[in-house]
C-alpha positions in Angstrom: 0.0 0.0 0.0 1.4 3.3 -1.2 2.5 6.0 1.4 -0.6 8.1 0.2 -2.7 5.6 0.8 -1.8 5.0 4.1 -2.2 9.1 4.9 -5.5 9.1 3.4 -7.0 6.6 5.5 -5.3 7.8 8.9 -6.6 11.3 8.4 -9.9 9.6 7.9 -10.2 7.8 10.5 -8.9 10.5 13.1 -11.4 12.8 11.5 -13.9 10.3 11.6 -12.7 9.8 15.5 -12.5 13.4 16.2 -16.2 13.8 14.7 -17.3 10.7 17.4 -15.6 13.4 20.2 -17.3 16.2 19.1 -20.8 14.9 18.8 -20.8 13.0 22.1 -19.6 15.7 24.0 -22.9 17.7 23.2 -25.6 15.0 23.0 -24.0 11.7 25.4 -24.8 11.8 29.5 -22.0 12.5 30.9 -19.7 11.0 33.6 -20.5 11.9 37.3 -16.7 11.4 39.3 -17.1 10.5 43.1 -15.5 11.2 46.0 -15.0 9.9 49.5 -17.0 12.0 52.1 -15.8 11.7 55.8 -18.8 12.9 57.3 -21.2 10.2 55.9 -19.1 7.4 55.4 -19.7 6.5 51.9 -18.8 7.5 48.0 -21.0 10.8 47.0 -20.6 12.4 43.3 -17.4 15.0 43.7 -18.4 18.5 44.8 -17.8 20.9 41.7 -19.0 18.4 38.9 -21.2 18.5 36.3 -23.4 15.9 35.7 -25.2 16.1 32.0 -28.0 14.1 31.3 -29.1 13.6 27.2 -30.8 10.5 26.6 -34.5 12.3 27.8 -35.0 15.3 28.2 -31.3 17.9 28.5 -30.2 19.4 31.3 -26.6 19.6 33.2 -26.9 19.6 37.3 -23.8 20.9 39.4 -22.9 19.1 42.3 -22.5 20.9 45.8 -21.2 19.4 48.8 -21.7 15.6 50.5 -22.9 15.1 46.8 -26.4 17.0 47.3 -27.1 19.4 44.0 -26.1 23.3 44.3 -30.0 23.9 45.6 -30.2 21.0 47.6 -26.9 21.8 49.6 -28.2 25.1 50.5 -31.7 23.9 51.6 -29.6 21.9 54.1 -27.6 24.8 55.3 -30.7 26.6 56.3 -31.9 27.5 59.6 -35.1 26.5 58.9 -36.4 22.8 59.5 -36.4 20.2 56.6 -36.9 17.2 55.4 -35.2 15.0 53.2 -37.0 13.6 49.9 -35.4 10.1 49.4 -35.9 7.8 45.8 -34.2 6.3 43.0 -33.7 8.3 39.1 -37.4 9.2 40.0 -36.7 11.3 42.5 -33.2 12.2 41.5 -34.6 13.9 38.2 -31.5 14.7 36.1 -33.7 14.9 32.7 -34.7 18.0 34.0 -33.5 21.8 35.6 -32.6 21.5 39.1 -35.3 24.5 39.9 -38.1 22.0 38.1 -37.1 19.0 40.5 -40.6 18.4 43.5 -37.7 19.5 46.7 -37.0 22.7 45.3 -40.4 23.2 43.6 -41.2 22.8 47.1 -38.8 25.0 48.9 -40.2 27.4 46.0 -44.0 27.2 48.0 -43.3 26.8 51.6 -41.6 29.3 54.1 -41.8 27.6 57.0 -40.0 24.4 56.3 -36.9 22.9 53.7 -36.1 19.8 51.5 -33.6 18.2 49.7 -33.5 15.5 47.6 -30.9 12.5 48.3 -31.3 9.7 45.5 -29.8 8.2 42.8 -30.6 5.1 39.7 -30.9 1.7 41.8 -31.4 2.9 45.4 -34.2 1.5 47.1 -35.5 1.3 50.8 -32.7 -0.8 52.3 -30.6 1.8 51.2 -33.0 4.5 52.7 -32.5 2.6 55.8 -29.1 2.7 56.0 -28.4 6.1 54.7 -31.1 8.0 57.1 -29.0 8.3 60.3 -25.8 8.8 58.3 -27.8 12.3 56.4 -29.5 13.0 60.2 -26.2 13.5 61.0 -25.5 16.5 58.9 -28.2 18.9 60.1 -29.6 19.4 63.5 -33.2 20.1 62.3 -34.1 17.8 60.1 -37.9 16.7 60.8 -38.7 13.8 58.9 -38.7 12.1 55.5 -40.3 11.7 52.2 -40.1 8.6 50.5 -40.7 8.6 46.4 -42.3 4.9 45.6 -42.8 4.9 42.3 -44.7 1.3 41.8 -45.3 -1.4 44.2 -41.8 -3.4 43.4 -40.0 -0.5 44.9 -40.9 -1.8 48.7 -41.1 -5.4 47.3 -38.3 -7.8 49.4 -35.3 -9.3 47.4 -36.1 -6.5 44.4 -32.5 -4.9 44.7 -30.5 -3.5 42.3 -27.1 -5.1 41.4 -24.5 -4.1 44.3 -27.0 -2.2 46.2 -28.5 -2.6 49.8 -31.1 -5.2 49.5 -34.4 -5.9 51.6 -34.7 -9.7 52.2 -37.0 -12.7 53.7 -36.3 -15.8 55.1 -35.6 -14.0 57.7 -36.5 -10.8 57.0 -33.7 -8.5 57.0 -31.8 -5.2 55.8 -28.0 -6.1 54.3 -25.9 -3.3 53.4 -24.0 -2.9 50.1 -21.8 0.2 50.1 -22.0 0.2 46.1 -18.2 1.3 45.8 -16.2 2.4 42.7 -13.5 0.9 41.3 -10.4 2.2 41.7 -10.0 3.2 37.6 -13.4 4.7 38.1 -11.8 7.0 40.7 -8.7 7.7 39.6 -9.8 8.8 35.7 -13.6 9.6 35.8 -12.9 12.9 36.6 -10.3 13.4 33.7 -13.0 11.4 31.7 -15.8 14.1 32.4 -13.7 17.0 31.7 -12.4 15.6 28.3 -15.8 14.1 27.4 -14.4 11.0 26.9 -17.5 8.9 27.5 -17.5 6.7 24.1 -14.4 5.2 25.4 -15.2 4.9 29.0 -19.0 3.6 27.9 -16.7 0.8 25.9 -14.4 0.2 28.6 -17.3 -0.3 31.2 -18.9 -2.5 28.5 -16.0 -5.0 27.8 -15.6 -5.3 31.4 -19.0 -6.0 32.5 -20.0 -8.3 29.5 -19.9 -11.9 30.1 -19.0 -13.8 26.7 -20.0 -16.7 25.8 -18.8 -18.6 23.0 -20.0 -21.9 23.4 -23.3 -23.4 21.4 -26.0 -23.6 23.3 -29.0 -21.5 24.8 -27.9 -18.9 27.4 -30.1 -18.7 30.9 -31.9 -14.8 31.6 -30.5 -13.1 34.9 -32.4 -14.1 37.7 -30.8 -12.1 40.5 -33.2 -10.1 41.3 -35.9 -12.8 41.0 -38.3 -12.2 44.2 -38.6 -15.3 46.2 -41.4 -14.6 48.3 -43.5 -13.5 44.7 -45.6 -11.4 46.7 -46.5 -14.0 49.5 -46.4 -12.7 52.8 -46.3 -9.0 52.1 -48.5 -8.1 54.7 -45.5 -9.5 57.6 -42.9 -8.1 55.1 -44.4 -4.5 55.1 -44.6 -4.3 58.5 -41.6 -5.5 58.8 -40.0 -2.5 56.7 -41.8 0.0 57.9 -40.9 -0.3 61.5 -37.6 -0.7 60.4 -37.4 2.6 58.9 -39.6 4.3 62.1 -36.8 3.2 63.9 -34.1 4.5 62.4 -35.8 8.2 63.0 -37.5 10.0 65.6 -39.2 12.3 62.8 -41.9 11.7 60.5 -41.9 9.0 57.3 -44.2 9.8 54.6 -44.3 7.6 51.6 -45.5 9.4 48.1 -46.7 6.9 45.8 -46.4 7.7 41.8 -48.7 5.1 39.6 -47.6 3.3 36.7 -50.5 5.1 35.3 -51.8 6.5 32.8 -48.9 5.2 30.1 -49.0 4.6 26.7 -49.2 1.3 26.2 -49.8 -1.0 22.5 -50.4 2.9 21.0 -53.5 3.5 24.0 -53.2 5.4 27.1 -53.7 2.4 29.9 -55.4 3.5 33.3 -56.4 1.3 34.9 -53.9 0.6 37.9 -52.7 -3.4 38.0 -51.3 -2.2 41.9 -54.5 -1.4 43.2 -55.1 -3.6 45.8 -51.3 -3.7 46.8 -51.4 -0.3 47.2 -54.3 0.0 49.5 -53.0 -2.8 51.4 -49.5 -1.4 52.5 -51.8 2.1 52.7 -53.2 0.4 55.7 -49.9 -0.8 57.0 -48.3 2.6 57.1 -51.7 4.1 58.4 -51.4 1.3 61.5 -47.5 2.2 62.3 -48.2 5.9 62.5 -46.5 6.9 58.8 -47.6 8.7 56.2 -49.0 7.9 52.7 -49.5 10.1 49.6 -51.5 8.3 46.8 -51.1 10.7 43.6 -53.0 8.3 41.6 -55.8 11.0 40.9 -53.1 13.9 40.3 -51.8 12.4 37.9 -55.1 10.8 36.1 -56.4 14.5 36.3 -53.5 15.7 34.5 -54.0 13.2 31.9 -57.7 13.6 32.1 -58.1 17.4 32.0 -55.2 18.6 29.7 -54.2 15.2 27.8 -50.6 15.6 29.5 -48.9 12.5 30.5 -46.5 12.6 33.9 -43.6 11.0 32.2 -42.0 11.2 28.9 -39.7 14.1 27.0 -39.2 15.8 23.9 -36.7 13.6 22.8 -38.0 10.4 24.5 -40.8 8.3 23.9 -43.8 8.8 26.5 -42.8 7.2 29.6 -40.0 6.8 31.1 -38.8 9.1 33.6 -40.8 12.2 35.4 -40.5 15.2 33.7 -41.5 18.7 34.5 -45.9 18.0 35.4 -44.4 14.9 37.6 -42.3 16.5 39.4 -44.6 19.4 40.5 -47.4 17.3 41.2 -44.9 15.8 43.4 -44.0 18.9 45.3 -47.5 20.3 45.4 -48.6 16.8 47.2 -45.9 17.7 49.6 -46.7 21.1 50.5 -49.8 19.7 51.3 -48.8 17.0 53.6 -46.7 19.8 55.3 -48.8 21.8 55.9 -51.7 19.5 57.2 -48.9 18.8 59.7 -49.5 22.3 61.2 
C-alpha cells in the first residue's frame, strides 16, 4: 500500500474519531466522578462536577457538597427545619433543571420548612434505611422524610439493584451494600468528564462488564433479582420494613406513591392501575405504624384527564420513562400539602 494511501486513511479515521468526540460531547450523558465523604461514610458524586444528562430530556446539574445538588446543599444549610425527599432516578430527576425538581419546587412554595433531595438510579429502601442516620447526621433540624415509591416493586423484598443494599426474607432483613467504585473509576472519571471521553469509557465499562460466551448452546436470563417470596407474605414483610425505617428516626416518614398510570401502552393510554389492591394494602400498614402515605393516583389521572398531558416522557424520548416537569410538581405540590396538614 502506497505512502498516500496510508495518509488518506489515517486522516480519515482520526477525522472520523474526532467527529465521534465532538458529537458525544454535546448529546451523550456524561460521567459523574465520586468522591470519598468523611462525614457520611460513603462514595458521594465529587463537589464541583457536572453531571449532563441527554438520553431524555437535556439538562446539566452541578454538584455541591456531601454530593447533594447546588440547591439542595443550600436547603440543608438553612436554619429553617427540613426534610429529606429520598428515591431512585425518579426522585433524582437529572432529565430535568434542578429548579423544576418536587424538593425545590417545594422550597419554592413553603416558608416555613426545607427539603432536599438524596437519590440516585438503583437505590431503594434498604438503602434509605441505612443512609437515614448517616444524612440526620449533617443537620440538626431535620424533621422527617419523604419517600418517592414509584410502583409497588419498589418496597417489594429481594427487588434490589445489582450491588445495592437489599431488603430480604427468610428472615427478613436489611443487608448493606456500600455500592463502591473501582479504583479506575476513581482515579480517571474525573479526567473522563472534563475531556468528554464517555464513548471510550462507555466501551471500557462495556468489555468489562460483558460476560461472553462462545459456546453453542442456549444462554439462561439473569435471575438475580428474582423475588422469592412472589408477593406472598407481604403483609409480615411491610410491616416488617416500615418499622424498620420508624426506627431509624425520631421524625416523620411519609411515603409518596407515583402510579404506573396513565402510560402509553400498544399505542392506548392504559389507566387502569394493576397495583391497586397492593397499594391499598400497604396504605393500611403505614396508616397502622403511625407513617404517612401520599396516593397521587388522581393527580396524575387528572392531569391526563383534563389537559391530555402524561406525567412521564420528554421531547426527545418516547412517553414514559422518567418524570419530567408535570411529575415533578405534582410531586412537590402533594408535599406542601402533607406539610402543611402537619401544622
Amino acid at each position: 500500500m502506497k505512502l498516500r494511501q496510508v495518509s488518506v486513511w489515517s486522516i480519515g479515521f482520526l477525522c472520523s474519531c474526532l467527529f465521534i468526540w465532538m458529537v458525544s460531547a454535546v448529546f451523550s450523558n456524561g460521567i459523574a466522578p465520586v468522591e470519598w465523604d468523611d462525614e457520611l461514610g460513603v462514595f458521594v458524586r465529587s463537589e464541583g462536577s457536572v453531571v449532563r444528562f441527554r438520553s431524555e430530556g437535556w439538562s446539566d446539574t452541578r454538584i455541591g457538597r456531601h454530593g447533594l445538588t447546588v440547591a439542595g446543599e443550600a436547603a440543608l444549610k438553612s436554619s429553617l427545619p427540613k426534610f429529606i425527599l429520598w428515591g431512585d432516578s425518579f426522585a433524582e430527576g437529572l432529565q430535568i433543571d434542578d429548579s423544576l425538581r418536587a424538593a425545590n419546587l417545594y422550597n419554592a412554595m413553603s416558608d416555613s420548612m426545607k427539603a432536599f433531595t438524596v437519590a440516585g438510579g438503583g437505590l431503594g429502601v434498604a438503602d434509605y434505611y441505612f443512609n437515614i442516620p448517616r444524612y440526620e447526621n449533617l443537620a440538626g433540624n431535620i424533621d422527617g422524610h419523604a419517600i418517592l415509591l414509584v410502583g409497588m416493586d419498589d418496597i417489594m423484598p429481594e427487588q434490589h439493584v445489582a450491588c445495592h443494599s437489599r431488603f430480604m426474607a427468610d428472615p427478613w432483613r436489611f443487608e448493606e451494600s456500600a455500592c463502591e467504585p473501582s479504583d479506575f473509576a476513581i482515579r480517571y472519571a474525573s479526567f473522563a468528564s472534563t475531556w468528554r471521553l464517555e464513548p471510550i469509557y462507555t466501551l471500557y465499562r462495556f468489555m468489562k462488564e460483558h460476560q461472553f460466551r462462545f459456546a453453542p448452546g442456549h444462554v439462561g436470563g439473569n435471575e438475580r433479582n428474582k423475588t422469592a417470596t412472589l408477593h406472598k407474605n407481604l403483609k409480615q414483610a411491610w410491616g416488617f420494613l416500615v418499622a424498620g425505617l420508624k426506627a431509624q428516626t425520631s421524625g416523620f416518614i411519609v411515603f409518596v406513591y407515583v402510579p404506573p398510570v396513565p402510560v402509553l401502552k400498544d399505542g392506548r393510554i392504559v389507566t387502569l392501575n394493576p397495583e391497586e389492591a397492593q397499594k391499598e394494602q400497604f396504605r393500611k400498614i403505614c396508616k397502622t405504624h403511625g407513617l404517612g402515605f401520599v396516593d397521587l393516583s388522581q393527580p396524575f389521572f387528572d392531569l391526563y384527564a383534563g389537559h391530555r398531558l402524561l406525567s412521564r416522557g420528554f421531547f426527545n424520548s418516547p412517553p414514559g420513562g422518567h418524570l419530567n416537569e408535570d411529575g415533578q410538581r405534582l410531586i412537590a405540590e402533594a408535599l406542601y400539602a402533607y406539610s402543611k396538614g402537619k401544622k
